[in-house]
C-alpha positions as CSV (number, residue, x, y, z in Angstrom):
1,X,120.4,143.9,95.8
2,X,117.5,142.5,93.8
3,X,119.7,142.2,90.7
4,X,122.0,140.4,92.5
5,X,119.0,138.0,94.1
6,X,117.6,137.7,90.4
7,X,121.0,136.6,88.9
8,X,121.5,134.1,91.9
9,X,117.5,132.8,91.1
10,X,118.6,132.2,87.4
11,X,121.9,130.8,88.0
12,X,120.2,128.5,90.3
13,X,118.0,127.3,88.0
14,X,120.1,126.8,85.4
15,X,121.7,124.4,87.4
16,X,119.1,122.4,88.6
17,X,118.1,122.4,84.6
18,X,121.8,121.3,83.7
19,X,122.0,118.5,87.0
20,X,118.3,117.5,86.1
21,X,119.9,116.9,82.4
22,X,122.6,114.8,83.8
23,X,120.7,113.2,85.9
24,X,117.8,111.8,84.0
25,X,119.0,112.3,80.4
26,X,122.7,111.5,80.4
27,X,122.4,108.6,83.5
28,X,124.9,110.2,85.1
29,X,125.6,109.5,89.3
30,X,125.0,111.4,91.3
31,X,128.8,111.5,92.3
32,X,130.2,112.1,88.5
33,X,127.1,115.0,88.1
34,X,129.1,116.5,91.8
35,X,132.9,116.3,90.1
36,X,131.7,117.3,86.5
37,X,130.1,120.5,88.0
38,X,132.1,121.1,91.2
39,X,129.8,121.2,94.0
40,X,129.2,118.3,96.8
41,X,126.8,115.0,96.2
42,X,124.6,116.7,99.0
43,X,123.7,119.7,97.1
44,X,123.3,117.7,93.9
45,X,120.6,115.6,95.6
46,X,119.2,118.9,97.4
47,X,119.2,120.2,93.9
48,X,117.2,117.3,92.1
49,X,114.5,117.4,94.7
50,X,114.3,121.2,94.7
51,X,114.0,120.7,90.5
52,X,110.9,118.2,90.7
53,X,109.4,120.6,93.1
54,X,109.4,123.7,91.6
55,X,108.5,121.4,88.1
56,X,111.6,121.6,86.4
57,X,111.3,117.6,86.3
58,X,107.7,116.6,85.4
59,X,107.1,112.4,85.4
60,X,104.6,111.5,83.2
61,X,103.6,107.9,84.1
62,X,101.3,106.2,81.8
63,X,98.2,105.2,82.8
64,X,97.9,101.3,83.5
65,X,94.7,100.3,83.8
66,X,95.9,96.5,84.4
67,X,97.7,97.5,87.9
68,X,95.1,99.9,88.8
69,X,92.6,97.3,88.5
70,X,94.2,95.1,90.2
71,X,95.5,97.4,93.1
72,X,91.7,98.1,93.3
73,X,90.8,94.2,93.6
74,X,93.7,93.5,96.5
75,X,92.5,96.5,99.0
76,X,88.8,96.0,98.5
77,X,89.7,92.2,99.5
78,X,91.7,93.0,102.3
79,X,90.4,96.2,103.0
80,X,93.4,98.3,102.7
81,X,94.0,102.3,102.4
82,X,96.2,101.9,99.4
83,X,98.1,99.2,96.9
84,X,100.6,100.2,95.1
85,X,102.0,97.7,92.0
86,X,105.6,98.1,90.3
87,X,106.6,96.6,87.3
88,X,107.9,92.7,88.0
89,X,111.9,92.2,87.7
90,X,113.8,89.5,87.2
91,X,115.8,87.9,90.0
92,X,115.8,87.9,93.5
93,X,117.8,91.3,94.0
94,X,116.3,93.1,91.2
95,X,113.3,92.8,92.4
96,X,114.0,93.6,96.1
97,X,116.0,96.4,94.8
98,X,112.7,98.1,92.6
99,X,110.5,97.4,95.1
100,X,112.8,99.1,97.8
101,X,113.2,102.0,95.5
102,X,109.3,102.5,94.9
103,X,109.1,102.1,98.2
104,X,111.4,104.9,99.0
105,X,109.3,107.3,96.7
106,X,106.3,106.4,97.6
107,X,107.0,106.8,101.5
108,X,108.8,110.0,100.7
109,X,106.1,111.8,98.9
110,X,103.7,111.0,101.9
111,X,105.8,111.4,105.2
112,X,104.7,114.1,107.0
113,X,107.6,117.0,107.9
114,X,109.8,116.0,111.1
115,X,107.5,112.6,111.5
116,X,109.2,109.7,112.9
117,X,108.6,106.7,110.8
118,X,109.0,102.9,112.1
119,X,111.2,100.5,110.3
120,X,111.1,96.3,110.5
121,X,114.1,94.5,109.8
122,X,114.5,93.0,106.6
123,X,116.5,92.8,102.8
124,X,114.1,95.1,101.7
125,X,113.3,97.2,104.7
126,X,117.3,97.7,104.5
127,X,117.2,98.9,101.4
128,X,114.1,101.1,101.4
129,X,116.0,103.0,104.8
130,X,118.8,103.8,102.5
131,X,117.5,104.9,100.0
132,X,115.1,107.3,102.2
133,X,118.1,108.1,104.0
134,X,120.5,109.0,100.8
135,X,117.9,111.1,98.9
136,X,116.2,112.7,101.5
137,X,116.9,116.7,101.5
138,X,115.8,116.6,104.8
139,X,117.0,114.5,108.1
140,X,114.4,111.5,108.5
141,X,114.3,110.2,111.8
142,X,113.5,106.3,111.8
143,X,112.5,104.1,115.1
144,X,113.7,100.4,114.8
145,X,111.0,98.0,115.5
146,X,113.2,94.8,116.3
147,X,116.5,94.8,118.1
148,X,119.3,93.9,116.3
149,X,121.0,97.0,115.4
150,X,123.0,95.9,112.8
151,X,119.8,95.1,110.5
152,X,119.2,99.3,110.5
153,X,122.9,100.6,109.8
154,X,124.1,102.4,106.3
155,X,125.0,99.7,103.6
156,X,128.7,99.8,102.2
157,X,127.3,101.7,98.9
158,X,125.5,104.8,100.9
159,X,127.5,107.6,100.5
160,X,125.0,109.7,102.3
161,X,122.5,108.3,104.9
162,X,120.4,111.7,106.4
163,X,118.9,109.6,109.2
164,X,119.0,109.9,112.6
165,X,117.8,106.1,113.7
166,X,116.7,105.5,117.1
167,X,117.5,102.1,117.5
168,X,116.4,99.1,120.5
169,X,120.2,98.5,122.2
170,X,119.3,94.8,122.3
171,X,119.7,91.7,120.0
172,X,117.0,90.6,118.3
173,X,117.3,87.0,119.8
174,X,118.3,86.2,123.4
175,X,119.2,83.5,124.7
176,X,116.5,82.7,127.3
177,X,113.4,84.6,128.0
178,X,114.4,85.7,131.4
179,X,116.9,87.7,129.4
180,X,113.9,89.3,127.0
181,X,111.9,90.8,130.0
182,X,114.9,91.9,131.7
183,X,116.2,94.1,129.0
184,X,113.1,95.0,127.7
185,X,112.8,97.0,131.8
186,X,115.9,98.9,130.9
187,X,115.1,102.6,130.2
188,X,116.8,102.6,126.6
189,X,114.8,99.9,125.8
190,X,111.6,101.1,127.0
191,X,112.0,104.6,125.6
192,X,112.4,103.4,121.9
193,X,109.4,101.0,122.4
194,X,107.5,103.8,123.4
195,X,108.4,105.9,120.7
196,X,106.4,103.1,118.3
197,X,103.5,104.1,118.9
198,X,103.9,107.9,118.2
199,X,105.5,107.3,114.9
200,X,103.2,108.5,111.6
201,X,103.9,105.3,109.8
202,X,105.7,101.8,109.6
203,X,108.2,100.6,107.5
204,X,107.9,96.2,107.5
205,X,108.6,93.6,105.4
206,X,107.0,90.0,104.9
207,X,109.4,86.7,105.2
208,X,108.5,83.5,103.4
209,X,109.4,79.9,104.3
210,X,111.9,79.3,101.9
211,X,115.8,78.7,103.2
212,X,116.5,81.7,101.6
213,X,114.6,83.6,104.2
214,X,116.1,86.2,106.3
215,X,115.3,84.7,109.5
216,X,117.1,81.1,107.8
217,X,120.4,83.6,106.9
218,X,120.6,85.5,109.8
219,X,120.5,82.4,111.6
220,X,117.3,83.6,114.2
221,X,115.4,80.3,113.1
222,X,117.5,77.0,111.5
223,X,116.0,75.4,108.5
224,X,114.8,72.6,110.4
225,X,112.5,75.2,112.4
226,X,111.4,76.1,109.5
227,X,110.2,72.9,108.5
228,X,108.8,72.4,111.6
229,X,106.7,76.0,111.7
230,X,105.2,75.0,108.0
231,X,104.2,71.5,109.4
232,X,102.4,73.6,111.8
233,X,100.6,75.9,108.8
234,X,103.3,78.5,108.9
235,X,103.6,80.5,105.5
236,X,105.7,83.3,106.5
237,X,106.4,86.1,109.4
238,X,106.2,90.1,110.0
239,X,108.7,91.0,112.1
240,X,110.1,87.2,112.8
241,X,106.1,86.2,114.5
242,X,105.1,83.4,112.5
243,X,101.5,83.5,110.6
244,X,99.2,80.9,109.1
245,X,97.4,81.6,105.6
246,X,94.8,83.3,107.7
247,X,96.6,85.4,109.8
248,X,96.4,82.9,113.0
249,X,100.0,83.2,114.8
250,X,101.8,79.9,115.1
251,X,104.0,79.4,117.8
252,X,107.7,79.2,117.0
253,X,110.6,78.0,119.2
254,X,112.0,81.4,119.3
255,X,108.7,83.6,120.1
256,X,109.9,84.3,124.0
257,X,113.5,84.8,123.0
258,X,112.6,87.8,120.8
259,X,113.0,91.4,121.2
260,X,110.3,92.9,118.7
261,X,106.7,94.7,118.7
262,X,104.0,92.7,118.9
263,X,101.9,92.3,116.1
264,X,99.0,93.5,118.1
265,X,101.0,96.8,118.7
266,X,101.3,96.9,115.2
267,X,97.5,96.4,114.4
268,X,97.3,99.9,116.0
269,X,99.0,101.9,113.8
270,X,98.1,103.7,111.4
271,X,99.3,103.6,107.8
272,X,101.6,99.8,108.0
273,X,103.1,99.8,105.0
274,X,104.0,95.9,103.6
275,X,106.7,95.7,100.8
276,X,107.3,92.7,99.5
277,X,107.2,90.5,96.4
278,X,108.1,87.3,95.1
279,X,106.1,84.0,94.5
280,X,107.6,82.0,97.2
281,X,106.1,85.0,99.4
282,X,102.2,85.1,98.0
283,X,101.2,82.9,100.6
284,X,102.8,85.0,104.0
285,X,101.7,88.2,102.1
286,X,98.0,86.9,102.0
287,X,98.6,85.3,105.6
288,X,99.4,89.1,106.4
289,X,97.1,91.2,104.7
290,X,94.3,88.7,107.0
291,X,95.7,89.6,110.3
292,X,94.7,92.6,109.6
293,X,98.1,94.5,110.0
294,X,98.9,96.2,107.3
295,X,97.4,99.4,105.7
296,X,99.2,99.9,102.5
297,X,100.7,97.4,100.6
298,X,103.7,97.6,97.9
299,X,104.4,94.9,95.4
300,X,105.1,93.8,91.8
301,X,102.9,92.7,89.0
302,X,103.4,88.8,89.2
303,X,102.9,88.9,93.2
304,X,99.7,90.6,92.9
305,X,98.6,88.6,89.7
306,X,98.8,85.6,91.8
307,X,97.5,87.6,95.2
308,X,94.3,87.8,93.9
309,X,94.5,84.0,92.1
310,X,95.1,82.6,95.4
311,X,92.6,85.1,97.6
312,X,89.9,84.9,95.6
């Protein structure tokens, strides 16, 4: 019996050795690492995580002592728990796409077992879900904190999503605010915003002014709001609530058609995590780190750079 045990300890490792090989030597997928040695993407994944715990992967990151400086400088400005800087990439999507994925790791290496965690809507909030949900070894269970359920479902590339979302069964924007306090009695509706609150941490991202704004594609504001809100000393929203460079709200047309937690809700939780990055954002990521909301930001190099230009 305890030969048998010991052979199925060393074949195990041997395979986590060759996936681990595959994995980060070779660039294979995960999906052509599953067909090349015969088993299903699940366990591959399973396998990869179970390989950087026991230390069969080590990550050696090289001390930077630009972005630790500088992570430093932002969250003893804005008082904050923690900053976390990633390398700057170029273009929109790449560098929604790295942020998402530091993101992921970072969340994932802190999230309590069985927590719930709170997610905002967002490019990048979309992105950081999925890839929590397609590498975790474990089920996460996420609470949406807007309606609009479409904003928290798997993207067309997730072969896996490990996620058990408990999502608001409401648009995000209705049509009259009658409507917003009448759904927001129903029982589904009230259970999930209850949940909020409970959760160990939240998942949002920051939106800027530009017409390449979520809120301007997913047609909840129209570019002429927009124009009007910066008139007003809008620079950007959390969770579509519009903010000043300073943190003040500013009223929007939309703000009693909306089915989302209010900020001040938010201001309660502990550990807010903010990811976002981009220089037409600096402005609504400063407007956000002075209400006060977050607790953790994540960001690149060039949006911190010019974070602590602008703040200072």
């Amino acid at each position: 019996m305890a030969d048998t045990e010991n052979r199925h300890t060393v074949f195990e490792e041997d395979l986590m050795s060759k996936i681990a090989w595959y994995y980060y030597i070779d660039n294979l997928t995960q999906q052509q690492i599953a067909d090349l040695v015969g088993i299903p993407r699940l366990r591959v994944i399973k396998l990869l995580e179970k390989a950087r715990q026991c230390g069969i992967i080590q990550f050696k990151i090289a001390e930077n002592n630009a972005h630790i400086a500088m992570e430093n400088t932002i969250a003893k400005r804005f008082g904050l728990k923690d900053v976390f800087i990633v390398p700057s990439a170029a273009g929109l999507e790449n560098r929604n796409e790295a942020l998402a994925q530091a993101a992921a790791i970072y969340i994932a290496n802190r999230m309590p077992d069985n927590a719930f965690i709170n997610m905002g809507y967002g490019d990048t909030t979309c992105r950081v879900l999925n890839h929590l949900a397609n590498n975790s070894s474990t089920r996460i269970s996420v609470v949406s904190l807007t309606g609009g359920v479409s904003y928290y479902l798997p993207n067309t590339f997730s072969h896996v999503f490990n996620a058990r979302l408990y999502l608001t069964p409401a648009p995000f924007v209705m049509s009259t605010p009658e409507m917003v306090k009448a759904i927001n009695n129903e029982p589904a509706v009230r259970e999930i915003a209850e949940m909020v609150p409970l959760s160990a941490m939240s998942i949002i991202g920051i939106g800027g002014m530009s017409e390449n704004a979520t809120t301007v594609r997913t047609g909840m504001v129209t570019a002429r709001d927009l124009r009007y809100l910066s008139m007003q000393g809008a620079v950007g929203d959390v969770l579509c609530h519009f903010l000043d460079i300073n943190g003040h709200p500013v009223e929007s047309p939309i703000d009693d058609r909306l089915i989302t937690t209010p900020l001040e809700t938010l201001a309660k939780q502990n550990n807010v995590i903010g990811v976002a990055g981009g220089e037409n954002k600096v402005n609504a990521i400063i407007g956000a780190l002075n209400a006060n909301i977050l607790d953790i930001l994540i960001t690149d190099q060039d949006t911190a750079e010019l974070i602590i230009k602008k703040s200072g």
